[in-house]
N, CA and C atoms as a LAMMPS dump frame, in Angstrom:
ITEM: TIMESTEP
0
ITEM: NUMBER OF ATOMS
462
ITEM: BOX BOUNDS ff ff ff
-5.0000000000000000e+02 5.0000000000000000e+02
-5.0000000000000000e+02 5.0000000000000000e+02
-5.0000000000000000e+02 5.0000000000000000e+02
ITEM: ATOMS id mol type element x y z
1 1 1 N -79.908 8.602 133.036
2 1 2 C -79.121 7.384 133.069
3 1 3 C -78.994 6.926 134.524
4 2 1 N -79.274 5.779 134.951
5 2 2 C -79.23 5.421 136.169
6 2 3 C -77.901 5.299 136.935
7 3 1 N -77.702 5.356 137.772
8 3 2 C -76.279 5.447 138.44
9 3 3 C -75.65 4.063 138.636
10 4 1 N -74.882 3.883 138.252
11 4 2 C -74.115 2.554 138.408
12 4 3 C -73.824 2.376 139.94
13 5 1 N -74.217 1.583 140.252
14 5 2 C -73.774 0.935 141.943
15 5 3 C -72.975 0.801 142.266
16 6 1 N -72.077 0.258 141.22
17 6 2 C -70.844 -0.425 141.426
18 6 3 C -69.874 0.206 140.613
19 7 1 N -69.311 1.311 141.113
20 7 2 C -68.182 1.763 139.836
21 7 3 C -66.8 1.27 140.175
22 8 1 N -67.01 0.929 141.078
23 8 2 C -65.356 0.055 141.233
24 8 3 C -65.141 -1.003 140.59
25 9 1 N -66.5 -1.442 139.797
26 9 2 C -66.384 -3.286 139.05
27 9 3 C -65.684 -2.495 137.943
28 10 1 N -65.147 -1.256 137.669
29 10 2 C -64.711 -0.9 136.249
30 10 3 C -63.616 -0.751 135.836
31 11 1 N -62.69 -0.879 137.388
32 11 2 C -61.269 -1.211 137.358
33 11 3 C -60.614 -2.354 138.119
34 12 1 N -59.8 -3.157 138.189
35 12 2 C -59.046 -3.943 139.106
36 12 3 C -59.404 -3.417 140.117
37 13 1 N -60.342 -3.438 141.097
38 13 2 C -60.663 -3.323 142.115
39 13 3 C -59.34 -3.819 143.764
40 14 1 N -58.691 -4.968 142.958
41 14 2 C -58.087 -5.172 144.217
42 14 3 C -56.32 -4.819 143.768
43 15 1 N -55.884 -4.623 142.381
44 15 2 C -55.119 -3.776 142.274
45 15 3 C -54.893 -2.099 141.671
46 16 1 N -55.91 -1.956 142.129
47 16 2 C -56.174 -0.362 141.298
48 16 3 C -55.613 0.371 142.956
49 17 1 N -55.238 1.512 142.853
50 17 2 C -54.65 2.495 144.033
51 17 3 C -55.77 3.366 144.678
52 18 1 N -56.736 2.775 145.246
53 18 2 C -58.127 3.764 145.383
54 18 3 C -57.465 5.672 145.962
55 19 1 N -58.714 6.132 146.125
56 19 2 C -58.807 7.305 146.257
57 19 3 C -59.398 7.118 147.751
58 20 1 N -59.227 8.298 148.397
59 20 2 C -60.282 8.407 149.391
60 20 3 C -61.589 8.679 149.409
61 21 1 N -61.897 9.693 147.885
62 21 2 C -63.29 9.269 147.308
63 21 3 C -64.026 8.479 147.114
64 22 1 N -63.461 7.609 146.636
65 22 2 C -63.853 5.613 145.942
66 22 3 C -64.031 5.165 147.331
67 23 1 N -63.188 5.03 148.13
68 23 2 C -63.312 4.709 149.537
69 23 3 C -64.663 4.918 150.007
70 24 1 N -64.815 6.159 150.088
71 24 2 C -66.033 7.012 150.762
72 24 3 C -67.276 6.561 150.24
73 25 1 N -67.11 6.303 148.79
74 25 2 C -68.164 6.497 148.115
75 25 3 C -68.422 4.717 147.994
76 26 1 N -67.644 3.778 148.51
77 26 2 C -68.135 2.225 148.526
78 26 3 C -68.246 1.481 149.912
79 27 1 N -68.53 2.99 150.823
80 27 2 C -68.814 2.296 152.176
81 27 3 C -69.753 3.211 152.231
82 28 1 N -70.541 4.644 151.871
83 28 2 C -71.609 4.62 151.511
84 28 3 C -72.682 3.403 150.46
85 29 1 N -72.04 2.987 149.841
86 29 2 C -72.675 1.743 149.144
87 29 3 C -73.399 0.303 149.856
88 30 1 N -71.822 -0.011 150.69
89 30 2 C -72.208 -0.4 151.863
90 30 3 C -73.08 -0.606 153.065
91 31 1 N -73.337 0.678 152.807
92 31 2 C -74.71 1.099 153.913
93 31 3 C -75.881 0.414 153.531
94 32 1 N -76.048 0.923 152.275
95 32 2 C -77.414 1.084 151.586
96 32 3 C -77.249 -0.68 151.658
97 33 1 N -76.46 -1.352 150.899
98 33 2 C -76.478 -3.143 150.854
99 33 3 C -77.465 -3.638 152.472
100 34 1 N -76.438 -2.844 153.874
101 34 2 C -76.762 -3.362 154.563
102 34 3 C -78.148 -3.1 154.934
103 35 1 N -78.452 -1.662 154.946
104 35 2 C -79.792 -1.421 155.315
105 35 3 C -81.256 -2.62 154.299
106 36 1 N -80.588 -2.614 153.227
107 36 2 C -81.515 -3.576 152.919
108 36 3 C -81.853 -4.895 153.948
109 37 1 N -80.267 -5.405 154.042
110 37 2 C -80.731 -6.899 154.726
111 37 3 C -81.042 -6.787 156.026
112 38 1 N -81.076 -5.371 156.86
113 38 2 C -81.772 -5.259 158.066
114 38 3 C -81.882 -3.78 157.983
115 39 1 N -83.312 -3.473 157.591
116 39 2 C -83.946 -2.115 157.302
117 39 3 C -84.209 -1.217 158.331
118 40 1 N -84.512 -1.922 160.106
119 40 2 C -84.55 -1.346 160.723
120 40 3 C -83.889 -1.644 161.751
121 41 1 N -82.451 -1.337 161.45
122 41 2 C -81.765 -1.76 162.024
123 41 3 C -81.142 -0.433 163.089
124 42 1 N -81.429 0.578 163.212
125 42 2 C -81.15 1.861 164.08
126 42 3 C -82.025 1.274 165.342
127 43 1 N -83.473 0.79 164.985
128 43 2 C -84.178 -0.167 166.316
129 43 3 C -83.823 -1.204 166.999
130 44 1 N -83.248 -2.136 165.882
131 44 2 C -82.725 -3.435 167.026
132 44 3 C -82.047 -3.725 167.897
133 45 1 N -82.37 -4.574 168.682
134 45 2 C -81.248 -5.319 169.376
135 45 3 C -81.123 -6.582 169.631
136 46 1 N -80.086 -7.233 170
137 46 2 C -79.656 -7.957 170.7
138 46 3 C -79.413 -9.036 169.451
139 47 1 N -79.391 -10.14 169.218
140 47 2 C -79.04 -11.14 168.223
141 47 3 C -80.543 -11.853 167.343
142 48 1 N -79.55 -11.977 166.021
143 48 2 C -80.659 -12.197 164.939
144 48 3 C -80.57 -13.416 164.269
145 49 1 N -81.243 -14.193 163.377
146 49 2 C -80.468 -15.245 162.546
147 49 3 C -81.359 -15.137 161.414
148 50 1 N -80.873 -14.864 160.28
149 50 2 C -81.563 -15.222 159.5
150 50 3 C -80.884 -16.295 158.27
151 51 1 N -82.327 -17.075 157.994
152 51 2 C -82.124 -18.373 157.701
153 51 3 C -83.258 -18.233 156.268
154 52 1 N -82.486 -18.966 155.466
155 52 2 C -82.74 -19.08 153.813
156 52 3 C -82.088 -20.499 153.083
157 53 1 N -82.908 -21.009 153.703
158 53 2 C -82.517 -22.094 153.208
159 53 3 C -82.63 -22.693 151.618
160 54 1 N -81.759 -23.257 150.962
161 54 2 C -80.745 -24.053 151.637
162 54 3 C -79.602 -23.409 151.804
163 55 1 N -79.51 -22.198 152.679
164 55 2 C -78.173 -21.46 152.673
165 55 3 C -77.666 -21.578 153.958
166 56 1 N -76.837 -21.08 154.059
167 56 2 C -75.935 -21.23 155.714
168 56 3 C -76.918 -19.723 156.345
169 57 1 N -77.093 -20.297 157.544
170 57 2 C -77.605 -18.935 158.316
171 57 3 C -76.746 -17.714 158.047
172 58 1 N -77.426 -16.586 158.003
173 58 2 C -76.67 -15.11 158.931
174 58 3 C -76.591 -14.674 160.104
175 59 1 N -76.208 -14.763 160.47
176 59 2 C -76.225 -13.926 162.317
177 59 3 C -75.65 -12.47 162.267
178 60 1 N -76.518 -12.171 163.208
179 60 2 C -76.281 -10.589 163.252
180 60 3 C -76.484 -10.289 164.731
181 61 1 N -75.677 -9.543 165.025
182 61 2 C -75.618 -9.108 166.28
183 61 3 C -75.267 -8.156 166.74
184 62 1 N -76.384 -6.747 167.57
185 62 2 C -76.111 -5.574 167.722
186 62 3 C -75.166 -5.335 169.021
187 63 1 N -74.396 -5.363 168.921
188 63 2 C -73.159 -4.812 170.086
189 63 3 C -73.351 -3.644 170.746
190 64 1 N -73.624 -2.623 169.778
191 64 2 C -73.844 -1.267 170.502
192 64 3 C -74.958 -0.552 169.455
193 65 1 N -75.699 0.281 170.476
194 65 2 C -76.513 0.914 169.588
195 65 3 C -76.411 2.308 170.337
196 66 1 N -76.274 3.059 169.523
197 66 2 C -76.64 4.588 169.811
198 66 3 C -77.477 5.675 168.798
199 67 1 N -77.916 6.723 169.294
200 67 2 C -78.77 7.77 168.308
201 67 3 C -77.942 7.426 166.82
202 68 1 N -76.622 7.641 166.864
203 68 2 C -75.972 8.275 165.34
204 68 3 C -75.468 6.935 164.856
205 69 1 N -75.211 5.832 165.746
206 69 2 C -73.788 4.925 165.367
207 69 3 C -74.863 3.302 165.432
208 70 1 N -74.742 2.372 164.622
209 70 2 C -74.4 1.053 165.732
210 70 3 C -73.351 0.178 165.263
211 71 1 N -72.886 -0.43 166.15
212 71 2 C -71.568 -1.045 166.265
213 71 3 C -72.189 -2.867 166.139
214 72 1 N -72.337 -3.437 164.901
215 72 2 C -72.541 -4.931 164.184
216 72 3 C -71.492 -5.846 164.119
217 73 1 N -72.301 -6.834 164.573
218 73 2 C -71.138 -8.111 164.747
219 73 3 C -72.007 -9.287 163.74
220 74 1 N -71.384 -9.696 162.284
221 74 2 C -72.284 -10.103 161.203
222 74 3 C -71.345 -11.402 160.726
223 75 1 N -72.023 -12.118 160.84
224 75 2 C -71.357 -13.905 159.977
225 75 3 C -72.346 -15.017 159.978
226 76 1 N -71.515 -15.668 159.359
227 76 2 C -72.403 -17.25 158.749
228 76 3 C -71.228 -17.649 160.007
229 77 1 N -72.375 -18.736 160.998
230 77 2 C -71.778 -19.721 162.052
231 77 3 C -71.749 -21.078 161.658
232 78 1 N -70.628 -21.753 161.584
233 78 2 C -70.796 -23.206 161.257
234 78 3 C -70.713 -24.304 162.293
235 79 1 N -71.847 -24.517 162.772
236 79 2 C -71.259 -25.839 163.921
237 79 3 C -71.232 -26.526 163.838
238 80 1 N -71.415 -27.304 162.736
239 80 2 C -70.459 -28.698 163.055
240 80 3 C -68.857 -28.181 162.941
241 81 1 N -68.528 -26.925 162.413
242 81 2 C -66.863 -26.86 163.109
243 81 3 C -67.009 -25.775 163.954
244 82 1 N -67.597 -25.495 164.445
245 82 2 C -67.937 -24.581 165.608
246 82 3 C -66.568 -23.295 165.303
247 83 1 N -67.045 -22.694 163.678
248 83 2 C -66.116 -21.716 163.535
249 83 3 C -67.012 -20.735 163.099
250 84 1 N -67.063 -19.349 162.908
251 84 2 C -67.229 -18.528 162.075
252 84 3 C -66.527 -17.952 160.954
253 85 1 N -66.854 -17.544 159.745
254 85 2 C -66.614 -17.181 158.592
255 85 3 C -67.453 -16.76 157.527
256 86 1 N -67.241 -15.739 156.555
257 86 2 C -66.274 -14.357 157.42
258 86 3 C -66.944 -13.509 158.648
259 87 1 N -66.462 -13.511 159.313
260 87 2 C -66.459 -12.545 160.527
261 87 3 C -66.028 -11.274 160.995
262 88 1 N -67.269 -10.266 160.637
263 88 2 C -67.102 -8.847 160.614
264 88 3 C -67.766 -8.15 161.684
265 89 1 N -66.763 -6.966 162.213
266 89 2 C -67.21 -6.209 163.085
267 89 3 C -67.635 -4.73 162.166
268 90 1 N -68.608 -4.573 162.237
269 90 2 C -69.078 -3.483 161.317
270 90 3 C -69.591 -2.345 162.207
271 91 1 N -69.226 -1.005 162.075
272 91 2 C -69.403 0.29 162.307
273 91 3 C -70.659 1.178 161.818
274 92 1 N -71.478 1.388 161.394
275 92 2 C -72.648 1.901 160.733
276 92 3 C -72.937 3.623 161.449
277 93 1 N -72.71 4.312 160.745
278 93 2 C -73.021 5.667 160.638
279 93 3 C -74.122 5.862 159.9
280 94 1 N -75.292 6.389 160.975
281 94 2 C -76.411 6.486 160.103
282 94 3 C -76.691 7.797 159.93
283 95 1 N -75.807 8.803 160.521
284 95 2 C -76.563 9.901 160.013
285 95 3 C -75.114 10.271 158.787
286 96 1 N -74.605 9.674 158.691
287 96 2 C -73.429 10.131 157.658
288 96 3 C -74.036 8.78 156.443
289 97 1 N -74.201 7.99 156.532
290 97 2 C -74.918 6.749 156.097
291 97 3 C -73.566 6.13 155.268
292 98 1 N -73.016 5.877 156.557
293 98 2 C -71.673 4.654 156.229
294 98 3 C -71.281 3.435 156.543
295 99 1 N -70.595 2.418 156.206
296 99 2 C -70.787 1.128 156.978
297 99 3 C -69.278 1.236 156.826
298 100 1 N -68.438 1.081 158.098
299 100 2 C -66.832 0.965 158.114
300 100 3 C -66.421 -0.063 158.689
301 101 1 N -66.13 -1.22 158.114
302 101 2 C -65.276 -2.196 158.471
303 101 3 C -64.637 -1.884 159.903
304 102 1 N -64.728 -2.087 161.085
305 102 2 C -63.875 -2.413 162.268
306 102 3 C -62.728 -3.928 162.377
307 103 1 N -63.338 -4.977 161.96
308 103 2 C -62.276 -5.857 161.61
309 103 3 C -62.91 -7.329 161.004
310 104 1 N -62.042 -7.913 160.231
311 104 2 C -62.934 -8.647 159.409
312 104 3 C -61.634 -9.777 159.34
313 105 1 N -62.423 -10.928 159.352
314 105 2 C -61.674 -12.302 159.686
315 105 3 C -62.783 -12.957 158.658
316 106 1 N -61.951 -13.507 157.835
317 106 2 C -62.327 -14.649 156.723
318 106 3 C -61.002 -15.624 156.592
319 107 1 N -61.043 -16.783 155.966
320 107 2 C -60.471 -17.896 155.675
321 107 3 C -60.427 -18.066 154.261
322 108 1 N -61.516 -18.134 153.301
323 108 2 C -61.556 -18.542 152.534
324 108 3 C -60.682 -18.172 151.184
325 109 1 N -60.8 -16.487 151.556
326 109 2 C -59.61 -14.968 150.616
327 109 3 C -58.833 -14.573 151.773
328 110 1 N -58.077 -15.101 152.376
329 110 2 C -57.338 -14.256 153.101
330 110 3 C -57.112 -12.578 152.486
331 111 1 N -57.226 -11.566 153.432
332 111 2 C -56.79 -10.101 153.005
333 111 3 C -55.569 -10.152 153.267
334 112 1 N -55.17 -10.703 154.57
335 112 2 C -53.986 -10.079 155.364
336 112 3 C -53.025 -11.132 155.598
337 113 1 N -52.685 -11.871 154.34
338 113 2 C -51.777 -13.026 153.966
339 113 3 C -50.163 -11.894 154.523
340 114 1 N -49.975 -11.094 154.577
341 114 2 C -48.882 -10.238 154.968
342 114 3 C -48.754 -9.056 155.543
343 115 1 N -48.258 -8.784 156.39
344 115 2 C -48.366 -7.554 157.142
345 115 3 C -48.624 -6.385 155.977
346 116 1 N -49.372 -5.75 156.582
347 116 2 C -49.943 -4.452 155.93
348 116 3 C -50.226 -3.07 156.935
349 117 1 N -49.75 -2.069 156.521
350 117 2 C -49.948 -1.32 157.262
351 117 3 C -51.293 -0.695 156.814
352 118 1 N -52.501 -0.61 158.519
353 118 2 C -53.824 -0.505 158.078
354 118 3 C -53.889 1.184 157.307
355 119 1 N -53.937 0.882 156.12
356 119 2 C -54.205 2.537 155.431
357 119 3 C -55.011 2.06 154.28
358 120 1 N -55.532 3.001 153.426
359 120 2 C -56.233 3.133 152.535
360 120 3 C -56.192 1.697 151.887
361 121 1 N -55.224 1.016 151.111
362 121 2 C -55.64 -0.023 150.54
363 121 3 C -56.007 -1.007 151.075
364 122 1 N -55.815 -1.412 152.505
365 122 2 C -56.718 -2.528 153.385
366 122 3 C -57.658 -2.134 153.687
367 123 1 N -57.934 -0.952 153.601
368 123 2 C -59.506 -0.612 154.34
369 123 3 C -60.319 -0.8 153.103
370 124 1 N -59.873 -0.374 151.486
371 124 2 C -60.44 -0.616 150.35
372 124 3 C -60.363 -2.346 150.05
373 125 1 N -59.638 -3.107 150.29
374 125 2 C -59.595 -4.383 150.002
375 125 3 C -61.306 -5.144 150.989
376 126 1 N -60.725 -5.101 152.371
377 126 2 C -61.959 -5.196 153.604
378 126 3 C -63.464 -4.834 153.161
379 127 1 N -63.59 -3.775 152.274
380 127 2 C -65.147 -2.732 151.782
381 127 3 C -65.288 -3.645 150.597
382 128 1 N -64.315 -3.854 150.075
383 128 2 C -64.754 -4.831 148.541
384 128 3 C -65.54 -5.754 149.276
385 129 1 N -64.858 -6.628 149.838
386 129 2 C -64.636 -8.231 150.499
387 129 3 C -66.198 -7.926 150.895
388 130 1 N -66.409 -6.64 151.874
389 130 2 C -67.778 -7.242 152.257
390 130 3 C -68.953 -6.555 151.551
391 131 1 N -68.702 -5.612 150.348
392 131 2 C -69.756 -5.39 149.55
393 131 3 C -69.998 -6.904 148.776
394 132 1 N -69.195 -7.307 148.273
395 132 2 C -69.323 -8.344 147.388
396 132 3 C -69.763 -9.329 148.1
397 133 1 N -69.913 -10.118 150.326
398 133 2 C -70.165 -10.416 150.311
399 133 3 C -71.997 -10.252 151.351
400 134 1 N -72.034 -8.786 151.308
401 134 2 C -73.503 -8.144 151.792
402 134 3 C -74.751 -8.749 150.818
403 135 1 N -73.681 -8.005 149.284
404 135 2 C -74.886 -8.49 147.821
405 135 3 C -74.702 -10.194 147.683
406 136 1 N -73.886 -10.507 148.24
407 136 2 C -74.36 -12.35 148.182
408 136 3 C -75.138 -12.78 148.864
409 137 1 N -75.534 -12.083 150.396
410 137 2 C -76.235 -12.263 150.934
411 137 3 C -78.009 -11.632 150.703
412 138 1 N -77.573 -10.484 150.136
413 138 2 C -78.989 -9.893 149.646
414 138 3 C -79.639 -10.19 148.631
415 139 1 N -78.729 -11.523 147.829
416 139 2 C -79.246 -12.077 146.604
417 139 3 C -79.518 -13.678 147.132
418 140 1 N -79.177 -14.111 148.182
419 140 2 C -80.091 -15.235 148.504
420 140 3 C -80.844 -15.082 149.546
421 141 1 N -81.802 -13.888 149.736
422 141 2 C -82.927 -13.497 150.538
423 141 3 C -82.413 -12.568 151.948
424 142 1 N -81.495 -12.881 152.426
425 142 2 C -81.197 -12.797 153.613
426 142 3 C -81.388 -11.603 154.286
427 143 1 N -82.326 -11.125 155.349
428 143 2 C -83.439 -10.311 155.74
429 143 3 C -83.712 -10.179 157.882
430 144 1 N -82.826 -9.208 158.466
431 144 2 C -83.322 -9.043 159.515
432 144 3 C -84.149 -7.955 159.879
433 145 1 N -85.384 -8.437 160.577
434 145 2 C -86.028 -7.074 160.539
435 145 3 C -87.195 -7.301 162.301
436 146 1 N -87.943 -6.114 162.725
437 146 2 C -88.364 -6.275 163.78
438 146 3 C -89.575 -7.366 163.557
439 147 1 N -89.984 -7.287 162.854
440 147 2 C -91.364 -8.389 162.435
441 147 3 C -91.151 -10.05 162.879
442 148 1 N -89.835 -10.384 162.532
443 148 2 C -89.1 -11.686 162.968
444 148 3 C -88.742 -11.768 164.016
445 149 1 N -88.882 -10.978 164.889
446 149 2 C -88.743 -11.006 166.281
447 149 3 C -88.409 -12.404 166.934
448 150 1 N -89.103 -13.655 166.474
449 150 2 C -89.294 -14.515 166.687
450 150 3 C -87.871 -15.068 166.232
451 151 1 N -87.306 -15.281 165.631
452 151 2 C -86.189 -15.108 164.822
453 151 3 C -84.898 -14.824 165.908
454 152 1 N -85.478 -14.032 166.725
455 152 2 C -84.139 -13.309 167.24
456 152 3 C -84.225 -14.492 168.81
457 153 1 N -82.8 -14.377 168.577
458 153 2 C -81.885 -15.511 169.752
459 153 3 C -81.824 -14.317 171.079
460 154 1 N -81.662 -15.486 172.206
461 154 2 C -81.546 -14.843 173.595
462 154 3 C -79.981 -14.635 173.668
């Protein structure tokens, strides 16, 4: 039987009381989403865009790279309002193969409509927000990789 991807779609995801398992186990998920939309991404650097039209660009941008870690800066840029949204600082553990939210600014779902103290259920709310919006992006093409080189911004 194949493994369900998504076992959190099987409860209220944003009022269910996660575990630190569920946690663990949907920012490993995470990973895998992202490694798709930039496969070699332990190699890159410096800034990316990828463009699928008729969709809003992605930008991606490697902040830090090291042997075990890189530290991603990932959003759709809009200029004619010269804003970003959503806007995530993403953590990537590749030899643990995790993707951990560092901080995430959206408009559209606010998370943090009220003070929250950062523990388990904001960090599970944040991992939803951007699994659900990695696979939106990996379902309208969206693809950084070294081959596009050309692609990549100064």
């Amino acid at each position: 039987m194949p493994r369900n991807l998504y076992p959190w779609k099987l409860v209220n995801s944003l009022r269910a009381k996660p575990t630190l398992g569920q946690l663990v186990d949907l920012c490993e998920e995470n990973y895998v989403l992202l490694r798709k939309i930039a496969p070699d991404l332990k190699a890159m650097q410096g800034k990316y865009v990828s463009s699928c039209q008729p969709h809003v660009d992605l930008h991606l941008e490697i902040i830090e790279q090291s042997p075990y870690t890189s530290l991603i800066h990932l959003t759709y840029f809009f200029e004619q309002h010269n804003s970003a949204n959503p806007d995530a600082i993403l953590r990537v553990y590749h030899d643990s193969r995790q993707l951990e939210v560092i901080d995430l600014k959206e408009k559209a779902l606010p998370l943090l409509n009220s003070y929250q103290h950062p523990g388990l259920l904001l960090k599970w709310k944040a991992n939803i927000f951007v699994s659900k919006w990695l696979s939106y992006c990996l379902f309208q093409g969206h693809c950084f990789t070294p081959e596009t080189a050309d692609a990549a911004i100064a």
